[in-house]
C-alpha positions in Angstrom: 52.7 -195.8 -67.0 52.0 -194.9 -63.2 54.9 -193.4 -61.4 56.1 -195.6 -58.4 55.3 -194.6 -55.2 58.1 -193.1 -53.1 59.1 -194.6 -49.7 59.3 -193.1 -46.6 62.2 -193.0 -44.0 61.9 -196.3 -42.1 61.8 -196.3 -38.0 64.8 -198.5 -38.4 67.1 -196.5 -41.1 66.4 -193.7 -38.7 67.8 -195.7 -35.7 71.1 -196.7 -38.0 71.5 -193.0 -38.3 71.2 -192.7 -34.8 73.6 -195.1 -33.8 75.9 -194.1 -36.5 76.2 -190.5 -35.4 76.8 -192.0 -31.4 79.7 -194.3 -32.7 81.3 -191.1 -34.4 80.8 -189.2 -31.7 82.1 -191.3 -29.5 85.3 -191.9 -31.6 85.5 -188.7 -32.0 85.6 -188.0 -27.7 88.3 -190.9 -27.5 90.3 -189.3 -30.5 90.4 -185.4 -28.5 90.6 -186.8 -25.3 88.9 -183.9 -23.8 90.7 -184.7 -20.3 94.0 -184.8 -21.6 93.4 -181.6 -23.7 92.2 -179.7 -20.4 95.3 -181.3 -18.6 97.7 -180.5 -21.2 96.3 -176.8 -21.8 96.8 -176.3 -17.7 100.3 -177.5 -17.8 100.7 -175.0 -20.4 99.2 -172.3 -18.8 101.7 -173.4 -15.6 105.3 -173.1 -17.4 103.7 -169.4 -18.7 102.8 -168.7 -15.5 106.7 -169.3 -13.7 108.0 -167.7 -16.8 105.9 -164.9 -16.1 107.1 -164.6 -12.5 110.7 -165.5 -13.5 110.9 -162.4 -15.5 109.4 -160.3 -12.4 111.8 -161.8 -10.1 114.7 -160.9 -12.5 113.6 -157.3 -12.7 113.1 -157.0 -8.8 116.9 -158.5 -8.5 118.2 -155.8 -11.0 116.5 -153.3 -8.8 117.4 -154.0 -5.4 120.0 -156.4 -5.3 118.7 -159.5 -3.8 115.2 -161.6 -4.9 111.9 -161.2 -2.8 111.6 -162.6 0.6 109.2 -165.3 1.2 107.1 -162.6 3.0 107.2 -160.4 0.0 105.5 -163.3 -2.2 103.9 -166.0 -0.3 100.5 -165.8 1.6 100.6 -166.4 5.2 98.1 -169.3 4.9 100.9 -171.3 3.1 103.2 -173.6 4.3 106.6 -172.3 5.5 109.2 -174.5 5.6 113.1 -173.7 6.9 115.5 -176.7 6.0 119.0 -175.2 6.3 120.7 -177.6 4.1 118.3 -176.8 1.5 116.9 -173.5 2.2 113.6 -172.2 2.9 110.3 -172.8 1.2 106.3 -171.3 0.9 103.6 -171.4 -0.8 102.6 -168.5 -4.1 99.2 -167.8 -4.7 97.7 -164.1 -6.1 94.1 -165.1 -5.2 94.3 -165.6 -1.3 93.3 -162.6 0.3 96.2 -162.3 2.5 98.7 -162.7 -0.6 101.3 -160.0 -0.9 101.6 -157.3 -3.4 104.7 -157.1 -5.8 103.9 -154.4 -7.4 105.2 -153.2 -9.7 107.2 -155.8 -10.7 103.6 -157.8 -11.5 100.2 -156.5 -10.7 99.1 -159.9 -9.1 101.1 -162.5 -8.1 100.5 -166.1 -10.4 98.8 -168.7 -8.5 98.0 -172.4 -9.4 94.7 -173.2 -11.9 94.7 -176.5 -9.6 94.5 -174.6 -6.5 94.1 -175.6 -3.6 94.9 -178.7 -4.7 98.3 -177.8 -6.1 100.4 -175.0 -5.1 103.4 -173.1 -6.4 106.4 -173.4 -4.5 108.7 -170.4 -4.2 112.2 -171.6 -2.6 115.4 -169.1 -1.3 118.8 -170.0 -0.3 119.2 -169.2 3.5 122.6 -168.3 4.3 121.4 -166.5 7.8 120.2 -170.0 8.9 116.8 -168.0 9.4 113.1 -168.3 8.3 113.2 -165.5 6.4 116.4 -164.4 4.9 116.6 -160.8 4.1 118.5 -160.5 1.0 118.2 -164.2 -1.2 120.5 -164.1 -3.9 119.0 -167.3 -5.5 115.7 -168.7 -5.8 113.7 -171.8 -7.2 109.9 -172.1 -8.1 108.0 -175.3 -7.9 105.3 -176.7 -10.2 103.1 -180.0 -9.8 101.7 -180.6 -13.4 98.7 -182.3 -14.3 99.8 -184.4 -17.1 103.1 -187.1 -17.2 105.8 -188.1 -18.8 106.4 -184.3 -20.0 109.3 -183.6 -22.0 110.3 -180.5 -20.0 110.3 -181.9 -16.9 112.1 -185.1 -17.9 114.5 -182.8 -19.8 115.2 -180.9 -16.3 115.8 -184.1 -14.6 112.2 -184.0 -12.6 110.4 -187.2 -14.0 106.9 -187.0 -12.3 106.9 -186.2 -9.2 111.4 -185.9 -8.7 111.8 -181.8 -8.0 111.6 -180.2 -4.7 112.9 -181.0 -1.1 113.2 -184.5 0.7 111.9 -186.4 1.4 108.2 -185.6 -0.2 109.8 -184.0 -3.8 106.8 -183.9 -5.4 106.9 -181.6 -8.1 107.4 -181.9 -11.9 108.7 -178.4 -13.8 110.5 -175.5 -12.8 112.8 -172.5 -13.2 115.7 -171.4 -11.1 117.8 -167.9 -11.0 120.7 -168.3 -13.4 123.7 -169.1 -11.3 121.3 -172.3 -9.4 119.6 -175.3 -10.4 116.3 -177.1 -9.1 116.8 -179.8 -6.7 115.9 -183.3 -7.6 115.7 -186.6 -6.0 119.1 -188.2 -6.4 117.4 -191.6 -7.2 114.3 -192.9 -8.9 112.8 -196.3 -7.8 110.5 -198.4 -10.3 108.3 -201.0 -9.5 108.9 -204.1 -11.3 107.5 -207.2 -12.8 109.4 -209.3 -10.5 107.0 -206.9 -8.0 110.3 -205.2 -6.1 111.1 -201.7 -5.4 114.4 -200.8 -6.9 116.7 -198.1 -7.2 116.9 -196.9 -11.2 119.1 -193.8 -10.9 117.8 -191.0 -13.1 114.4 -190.7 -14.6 115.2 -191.4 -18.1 117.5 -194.6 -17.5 114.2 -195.9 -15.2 111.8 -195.1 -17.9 114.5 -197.5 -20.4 115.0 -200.6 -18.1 112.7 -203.3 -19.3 111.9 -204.5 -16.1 110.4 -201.2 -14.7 106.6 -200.8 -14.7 105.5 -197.5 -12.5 108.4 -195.0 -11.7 108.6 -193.2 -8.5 110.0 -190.0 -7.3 110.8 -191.8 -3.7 111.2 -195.5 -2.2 108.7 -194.3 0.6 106.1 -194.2 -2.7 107.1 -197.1 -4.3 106.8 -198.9 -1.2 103.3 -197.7 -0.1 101.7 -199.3 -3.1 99.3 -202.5 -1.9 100.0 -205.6 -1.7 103.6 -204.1 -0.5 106.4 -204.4 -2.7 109.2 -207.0 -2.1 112.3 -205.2 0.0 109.5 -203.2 1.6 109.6 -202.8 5.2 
């Protein structure tokens, strides 16, 4: 008996291959989320980063007596703030050229992944009512992650977007000198379904009220979203 011939690969079984592979792949892409991953693996490398420096600024103290000055560790391209009530502010980045040394407490100074998008913030208290005081003996450093709803910073009372100074806040994660704590935003403000800005106190009871759709670090953000909210002015 003759054998039977053997068939050859169809132009159509090759293009169900084809589109079988694409829909795996593409499952596969939705499943990783490669943004999220990137976003997720920069936040990471943020809270190592102000660890880092937390450890340096520690070490400085035990040294001298007193944390760096905001000229010690902020670039003079950044933004330098003096609130009195709240103490002064600026701006951290190790790859600016005019950046200080703080050596040899760290070899180069941290500085954002998101920059110059996103800065660190490095905060003092200021009991000299001047821009820079000589001697801080407490300190607070900023973060704006990438990603929200993060643990930590929900955990430290930051939400998205509810550590920093007012009015703007703006930041997400941070660490402090032991005997201070961050500042937050006293209130939180949701946008609800109703389509009204209101006051939700801290960020966890806002993200629990049923009503609550978008949380916001200010009322000034809540109240910018278009068409305005109602109670908007």
């Amino acid at each position: 008996m003759a054998g039977k011939k053997r068939r050859g690969v169809t132009l159509v079984e090759i293009l169900i291959v084809v589109i079988l592979l694409v829909i795996l792949a593409i499952g596969a892409l939705i499943l990783l989320n490669p943004g999220k991953q990137i976003a997720k693996a920069t936040d990471i490398r943020k809270k190592t980063d102000l660890e880092v420096f937390k450890k340096a600024l520690e070490d400085f103290y035990n040294d001298k007596g007193c944390y760096p000055t905001l000229s010690q560790v902020c670039y003079t391209g950044g933004n330098q703030i003096a609130n009195f009530t709240s103490g002064v502010k600026c701006y951290i980045c190790g790859d600016v050229s005019t950046s200080p040394s703080l050596s040899p407490y760290m070899q180069k100074l941290i500085c954002d992944p998101d920059y110059p998008h996103k800065h660190y913030m490095y905060a003092v208290d200021n009991p000299q009512n001047t821009i820079n005081p000589s001697c801080p003996k407490t300190y607070k450093v900023y973060s704006d992650l990438d990603q929200s709803g993060d643990p930590d910073s929900i955990t430290l009372g930051c939400g998205d977007g509810g550590c920093g100074f007012a009015p703007d806040y703006g930041y997400d994660y941070g660490v402090s000198s032991p005997d201070t704590d961050l500042k937050t935003t006293p209130f939180f403000f949701c946008l609800t379904r109703s389509d009204t800005c209101d006051n939700c106190n801290t960020f966890v009871e806002c993200r629990t009220e049923p009503s609550c759709t978008t949380i916001y670090a200010t009322q000034d953000l809540c109240c910018k979203i278009l068409p305005k909210p109602k109670g908007c002015f």
